[in-house]
C-alpha positions, 0 to 999 in steps of 0.5 A: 512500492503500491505498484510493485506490491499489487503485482507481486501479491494475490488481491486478497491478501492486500488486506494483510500488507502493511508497510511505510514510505517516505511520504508517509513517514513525512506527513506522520512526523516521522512517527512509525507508529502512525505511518503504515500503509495499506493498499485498498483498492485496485485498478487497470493498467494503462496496457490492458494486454499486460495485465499491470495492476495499479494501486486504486487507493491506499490509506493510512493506517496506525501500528497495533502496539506490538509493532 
């Protein structure tokens, strides 16, 4: 899902997209709240001609209240 998210959106907007997956569902005990994740930084694919973006690293975020 961090694949397809960096290459769909523009890089300044990753800031502002949060969303969830099972792993991180898993390692919050299924815990909504506590399992939101956020991409943060990027890095180039491994065919330079395509212009892929990879996830550099993502992390773990906890749901403000109204979520």
């Amino acid at each position: 899902m961090s694949t397809i998210i960096c290459n769909v959106f523009p890089e300044d907007m990753l800031e502002h997209i949060y969303y969830t997956a099972e792993g991180s569902l898993k390692s919050a005990n299924y815990n909504i709240m506590q399992s939101l994740v956020r991409v943060t930084s990027l890095k180039q694919g491994p065919d330079a001609s395509a212009e892929m973006k990879l996830p550099g690293s993502v992390s773990s975020q906890l749901a403000y209240s109204f979520f």
